[in-house]
C-alpha positions in Angstrom: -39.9 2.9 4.1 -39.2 6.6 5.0 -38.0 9.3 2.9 -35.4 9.6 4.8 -34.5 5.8 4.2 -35.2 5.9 0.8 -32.8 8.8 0.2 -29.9 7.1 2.7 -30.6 3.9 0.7 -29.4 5.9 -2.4 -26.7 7.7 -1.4 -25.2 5.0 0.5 -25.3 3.6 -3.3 -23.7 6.4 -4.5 -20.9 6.4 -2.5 -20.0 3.0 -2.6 -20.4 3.3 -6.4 -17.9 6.7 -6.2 -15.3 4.5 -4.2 -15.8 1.8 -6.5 -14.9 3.7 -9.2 -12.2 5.2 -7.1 -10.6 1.7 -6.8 -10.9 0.4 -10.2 -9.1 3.4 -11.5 -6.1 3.9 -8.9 -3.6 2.0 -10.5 -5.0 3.2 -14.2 -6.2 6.6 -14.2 -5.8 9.7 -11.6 -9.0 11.2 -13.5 -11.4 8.3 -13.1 -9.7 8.1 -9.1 -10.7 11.7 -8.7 -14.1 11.1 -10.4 -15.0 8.7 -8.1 -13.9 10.1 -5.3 -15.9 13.2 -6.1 -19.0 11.0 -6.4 -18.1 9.4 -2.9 -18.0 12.6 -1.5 -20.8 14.2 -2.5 -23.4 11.3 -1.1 -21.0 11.2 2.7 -21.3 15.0 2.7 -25.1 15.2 1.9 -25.7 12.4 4.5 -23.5 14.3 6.9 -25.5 17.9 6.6 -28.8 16.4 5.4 -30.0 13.5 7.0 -26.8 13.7 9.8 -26.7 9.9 9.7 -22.4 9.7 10.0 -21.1 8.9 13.7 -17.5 9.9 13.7 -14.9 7.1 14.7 -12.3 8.8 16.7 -10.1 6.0 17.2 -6.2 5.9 17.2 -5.8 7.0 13.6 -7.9 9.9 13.6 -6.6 10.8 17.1 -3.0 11.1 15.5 -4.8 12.9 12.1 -6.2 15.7 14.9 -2.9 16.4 16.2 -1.0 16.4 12.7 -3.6 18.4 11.6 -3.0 21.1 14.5 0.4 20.9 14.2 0.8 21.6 10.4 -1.9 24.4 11.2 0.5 25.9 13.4 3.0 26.2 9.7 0.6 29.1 8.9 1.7 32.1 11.0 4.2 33.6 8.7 3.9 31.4 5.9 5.9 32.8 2.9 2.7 32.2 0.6 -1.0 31.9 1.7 -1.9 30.5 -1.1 0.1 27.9 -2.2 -0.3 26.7 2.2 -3.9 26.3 1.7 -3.6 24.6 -1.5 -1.1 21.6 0.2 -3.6 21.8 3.3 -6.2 20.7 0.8 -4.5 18.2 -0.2 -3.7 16.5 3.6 -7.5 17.2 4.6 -9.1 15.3 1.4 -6.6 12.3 2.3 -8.3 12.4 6.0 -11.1 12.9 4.6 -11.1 9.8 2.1 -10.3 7.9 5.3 -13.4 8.5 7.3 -15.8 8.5 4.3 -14.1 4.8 4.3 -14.6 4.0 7.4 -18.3 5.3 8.2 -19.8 4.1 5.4 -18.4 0.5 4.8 -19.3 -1.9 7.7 -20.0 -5.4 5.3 -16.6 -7.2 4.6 -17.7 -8.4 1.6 -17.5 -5.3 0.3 -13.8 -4.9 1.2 -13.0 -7.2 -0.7 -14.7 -6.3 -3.9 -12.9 -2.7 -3.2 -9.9 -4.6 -2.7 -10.5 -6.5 -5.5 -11.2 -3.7 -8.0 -7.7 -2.2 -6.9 -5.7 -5.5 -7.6 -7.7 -5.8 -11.0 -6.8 -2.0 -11.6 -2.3 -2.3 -11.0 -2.3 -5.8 -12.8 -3.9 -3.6 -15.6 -1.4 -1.3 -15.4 1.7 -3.7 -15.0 0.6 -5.3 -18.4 0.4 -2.0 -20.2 3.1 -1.1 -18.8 5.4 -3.8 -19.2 3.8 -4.8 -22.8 2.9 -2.3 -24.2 5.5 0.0 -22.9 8.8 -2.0 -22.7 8.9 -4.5 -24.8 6.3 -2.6 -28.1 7.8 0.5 -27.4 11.3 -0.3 -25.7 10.7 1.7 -22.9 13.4 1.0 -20.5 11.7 2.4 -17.6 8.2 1.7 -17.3 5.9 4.4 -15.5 2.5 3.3 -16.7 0.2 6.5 -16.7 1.8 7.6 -13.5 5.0 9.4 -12.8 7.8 6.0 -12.4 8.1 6.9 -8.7 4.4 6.9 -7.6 3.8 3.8 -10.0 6.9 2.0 -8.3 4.7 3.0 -4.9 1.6 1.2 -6.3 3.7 -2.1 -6.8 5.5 -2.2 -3.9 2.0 -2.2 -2.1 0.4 -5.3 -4.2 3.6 -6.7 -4.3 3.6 -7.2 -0.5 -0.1 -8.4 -0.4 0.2 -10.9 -3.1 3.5 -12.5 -1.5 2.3 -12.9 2.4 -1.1 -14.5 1.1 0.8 -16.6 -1.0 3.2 -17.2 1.8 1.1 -17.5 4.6 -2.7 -17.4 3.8 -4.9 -19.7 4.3 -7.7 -21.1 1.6 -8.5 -22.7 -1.5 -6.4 -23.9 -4.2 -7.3 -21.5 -6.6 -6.3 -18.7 -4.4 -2.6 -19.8 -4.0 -2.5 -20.2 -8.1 -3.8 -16.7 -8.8 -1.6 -15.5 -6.1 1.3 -17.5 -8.0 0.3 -15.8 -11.2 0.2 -12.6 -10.1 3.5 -12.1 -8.2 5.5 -12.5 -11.2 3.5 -9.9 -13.1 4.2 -7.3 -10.5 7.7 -8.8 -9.5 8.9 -8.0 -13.6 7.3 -4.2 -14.0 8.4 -3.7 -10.5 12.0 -4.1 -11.3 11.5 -2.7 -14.9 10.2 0.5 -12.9 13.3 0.9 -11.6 12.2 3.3 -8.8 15.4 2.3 -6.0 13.4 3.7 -3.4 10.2 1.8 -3.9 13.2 -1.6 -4.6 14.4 -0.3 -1.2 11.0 0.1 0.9 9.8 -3.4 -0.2 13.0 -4.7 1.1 12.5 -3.3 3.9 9.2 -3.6 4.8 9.4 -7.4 3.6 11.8 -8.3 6.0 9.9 -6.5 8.9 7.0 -9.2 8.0 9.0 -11.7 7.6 11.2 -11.6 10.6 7.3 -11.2 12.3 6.4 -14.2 10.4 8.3 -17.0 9.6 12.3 -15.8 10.0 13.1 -18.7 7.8 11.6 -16.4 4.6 14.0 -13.9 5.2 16.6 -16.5 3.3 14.2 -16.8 -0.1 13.7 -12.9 0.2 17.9 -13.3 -0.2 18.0 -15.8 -2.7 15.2 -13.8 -4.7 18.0 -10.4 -4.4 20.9 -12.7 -5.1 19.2 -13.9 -8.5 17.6 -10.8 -9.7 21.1 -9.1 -9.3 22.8 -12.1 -11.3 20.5 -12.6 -14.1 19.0 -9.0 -14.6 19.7 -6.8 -17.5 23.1 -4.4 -17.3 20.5 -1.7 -17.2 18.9 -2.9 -14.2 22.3 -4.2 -12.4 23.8 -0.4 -13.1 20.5 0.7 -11.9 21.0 -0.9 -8.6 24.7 -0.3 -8.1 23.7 3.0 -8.8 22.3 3.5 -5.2 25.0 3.9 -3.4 26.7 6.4 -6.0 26.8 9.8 -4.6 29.8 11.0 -6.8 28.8 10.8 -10.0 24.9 9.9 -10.5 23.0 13.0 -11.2 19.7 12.0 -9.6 21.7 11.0 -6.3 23.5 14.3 -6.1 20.1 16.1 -6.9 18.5 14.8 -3.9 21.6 15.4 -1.9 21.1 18.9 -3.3 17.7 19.7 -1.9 17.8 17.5 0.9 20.9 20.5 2.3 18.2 23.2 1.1 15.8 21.5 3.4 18.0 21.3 5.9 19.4 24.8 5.7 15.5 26.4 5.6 14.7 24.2 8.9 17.8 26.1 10.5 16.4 29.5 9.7 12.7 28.3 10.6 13.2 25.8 13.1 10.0 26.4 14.8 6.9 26.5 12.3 8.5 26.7 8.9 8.2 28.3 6.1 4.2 26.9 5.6 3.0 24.2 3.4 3.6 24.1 0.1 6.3 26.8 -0.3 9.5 23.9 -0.3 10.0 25.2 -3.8 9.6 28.8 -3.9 11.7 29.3 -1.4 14.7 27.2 -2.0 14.9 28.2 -5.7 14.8 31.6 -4.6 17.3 31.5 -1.7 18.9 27.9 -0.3 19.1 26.2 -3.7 22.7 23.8 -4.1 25.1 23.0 -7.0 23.5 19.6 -8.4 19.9 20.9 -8.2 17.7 18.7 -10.9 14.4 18.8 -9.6 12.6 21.3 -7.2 8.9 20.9 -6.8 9.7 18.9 -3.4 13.1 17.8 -1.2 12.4 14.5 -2.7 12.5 12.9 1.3 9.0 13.4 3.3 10.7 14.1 7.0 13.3 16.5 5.7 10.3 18.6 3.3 7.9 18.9 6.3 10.7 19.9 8.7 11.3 22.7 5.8 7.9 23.6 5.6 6.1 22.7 8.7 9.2 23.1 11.1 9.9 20.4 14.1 6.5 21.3 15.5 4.5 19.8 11.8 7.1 17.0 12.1 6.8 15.7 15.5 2.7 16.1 14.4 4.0 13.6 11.1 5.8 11.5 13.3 2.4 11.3 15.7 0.4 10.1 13.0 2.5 7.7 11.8 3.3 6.0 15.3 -0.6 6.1 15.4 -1.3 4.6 12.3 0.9 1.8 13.2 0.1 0.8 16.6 -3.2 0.6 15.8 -2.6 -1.8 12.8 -0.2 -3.9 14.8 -1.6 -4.2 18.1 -5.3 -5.0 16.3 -3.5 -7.6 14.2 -2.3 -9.2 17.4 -5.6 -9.4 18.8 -7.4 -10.7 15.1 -7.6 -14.7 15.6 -8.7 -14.8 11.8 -5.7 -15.4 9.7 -6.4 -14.1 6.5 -8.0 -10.9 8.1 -5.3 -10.3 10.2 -2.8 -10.8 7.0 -4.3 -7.8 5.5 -4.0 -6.0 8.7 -0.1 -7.0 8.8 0.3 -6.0 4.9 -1.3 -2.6 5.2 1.1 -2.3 8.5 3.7 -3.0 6.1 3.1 -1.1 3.4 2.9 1.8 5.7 6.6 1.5 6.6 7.8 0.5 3.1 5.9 3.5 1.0 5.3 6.2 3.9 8.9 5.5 6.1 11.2 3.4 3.4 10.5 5.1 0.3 9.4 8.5 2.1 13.3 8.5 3.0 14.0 9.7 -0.9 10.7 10.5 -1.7 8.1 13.2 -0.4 5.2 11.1 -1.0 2.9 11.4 2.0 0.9 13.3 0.5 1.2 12.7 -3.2 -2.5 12.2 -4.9 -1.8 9.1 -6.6 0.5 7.3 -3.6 -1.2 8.9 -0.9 -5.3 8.1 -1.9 -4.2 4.4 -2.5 -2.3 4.4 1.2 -5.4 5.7 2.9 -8.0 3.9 1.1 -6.1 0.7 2.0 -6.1 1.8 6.0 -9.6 2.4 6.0 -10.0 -1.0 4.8 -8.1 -2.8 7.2 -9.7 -0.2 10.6 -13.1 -1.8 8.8 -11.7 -4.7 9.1 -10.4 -4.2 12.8 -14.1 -2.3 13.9 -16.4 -5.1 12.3 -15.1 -8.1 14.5 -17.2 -11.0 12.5 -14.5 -12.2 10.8 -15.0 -15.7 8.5 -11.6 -17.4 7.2 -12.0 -16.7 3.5 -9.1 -15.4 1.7 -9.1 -11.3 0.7 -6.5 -12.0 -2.6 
């Protein structure tokens, strides 16, 4: 063996090891998650300049990535601050770049689903900490885990939708269907203990979407399962959710309305490029904030904070990507004959519109650390999936 495969043959180690780490830890611990992916890193950027052994995969995804990329770019002439643009650019280009390290060095399924794995092992983790250890020990009413309760209601809605259409519609052993079984209810109690409406909203949503793909008749039990966890839940959780549709009253409704106008107003003053990335809070504190304000850092709705920032040129790049990322999970599911492949395919596609589109309508979360590195991580699994083409029928979860 060459030194050149010897050193390959470790780094290839070390980045599976740095994304192993990154999976264990995304439901648990941003820390270990940024750890790991620092690890990951590190060996795909030494192979890349080193030993040049990384063949870049332009397909459909990173076509639409290119053109966000350039469009968002375009958010710099003028930008109010330099800084704080290159700091939220930073952000978007590690995402991308998590993506690709995904998808170039991964080509054995077997080792998406120990990835996969690690990640359902890491948010049923977190859902027992959080819904034992901080509801009913401590008599938290809304559980968060170690995350911020929005991004943690993200990370459920995504297993949430995994576990259900295998149990639904996967196909293998026994044993599979009971773990599945298991596990829904775990995630189905700190998910509605989370209390994040937008999250309750986007799995909804994207639930229906699947189902009305799938098997129409599901759509009923998805109902039933609304109709009974309105009737029997806690007042807490019932004022919660009549809390929704509250824009008189509820502070956290009329805060969003409030910086959801700011956006609006900013996008009407910079219509074109924006006001450049990351600057959403500077500048409406300073000169577009509304009566109601309660939080700033972000207009709290993903289309409405890049229009602000990025102007309709950075959203019609958003837009872009996400049509991208879309077609190319749904028209590759189409064409996967193996079920349970093709199911994680259709649950990635789903999650996609219930965290990026659903959620992202009262959330900016697009590009959110904790959210946004599970999201990716996910779709380079599944364009593994799509690119390796020997698939076996052996269930993923």
């Amino acid at each position: 063996m060459t030194y050149k495969a010897i050193i390959t043959n470790y780094l290839d180690k070390l980045i599976l090891a740095g994304l192993m780490l990154m999976m264990f830890s995304s439901a648990i611990s941003i820390a270990g998650s940024s750890i790991g992916f620092g690890l990951a890193f590190i060996g795909w950027i030494t192979k890349v300049l080193l030993i040049k052994d990384v063949k870049f995969n332009l397909n459909q995804v990173n076509r639409g990535i290119i053109i966000f990329l350039s469009t968002i770019l375009i958010s710099f002439i003028g930008t109010y601050n330099l800084k704080e643009s290159l700091a939220d650019l930073e952000n978007y280009i590690l995402l991308f770049l998590l993506y690709n390290i995904i998808i170039t060095s991964i080509s054995d399924l077997k080792y998406v689903k120990r990835l996969f794995g690690l990640a359902v092992i890491s948010i049923i983790i977190s859902s027992l900490y959080g819904l034992i250890w901080q509801h009913y020990h401590l008599g938290v009413s809304r559980i968060e885990s170690t995350f911020m309760a929005l991004d943690f209601g993200a990370l459920i809605l995504i297993y949430l939708l995994f576990a259900i259409i295998y149990l639904l519609f996967g196909e293998g052993s026994f044993n599979n269907k009971v773990k599945n079984f298991f596990l829904i209810p775990i995630l189905l109690i700190t998910f509605i203990y989370n209390e994040s409406r937008g999250a309750w909203l986007g799995f909804i949503g994207a639930s229906s979407i699947i189902f009305w793909l799938r098997s129409k008749k599901c759509i009923i039990v998805l109902i039933l399962l609304i109709t009974l966890v309105i009737s029997f839940a806690p007042k807490d959780i019932k004022d919660r959710i009549h809390s929704i549709t509250n824009v008189e009253s509820n502070r956290s409704n009329l805060g969003r309305i409030a910086l959801w106008k700011g956006a609006i107003l900013i996008f009407k003053d910079y219509p074109i490029n924006g006001i450049g990335l990351g600057n959403f809070r500077e500048v409406y504190m300073s000169s577009y904030k509304q009566p109601h304000t309660v939080a700033n850092s972000h207009a709290h709705n993903t289309f409405l904070h890049l229009l602000a920032e990025a102007g309709i040129i950075g959203f019609c790049g958003l837009i872009y990507l996400l049509y991208s990322i879309l077609k190319y999970l749904y028209n590759n599911y189409c064409k996967i004959k193996d079920n349970n492949y093709g199911l994680f395919i259709l649950a990635t596609w789903g999650a996609v519109i219930g965290v990026f589109i659903i959620q992202g309508l009262t959330e900016t979360n697009f590009d959110r650390a904790v959210v946004a590195r599970t999201m990716w991580f996910i779709i380079g699994l599944s364009t593994v999936i799509i690119e390796n083409g020997e698939w076996e029928n052996d269930s993923i979860l």
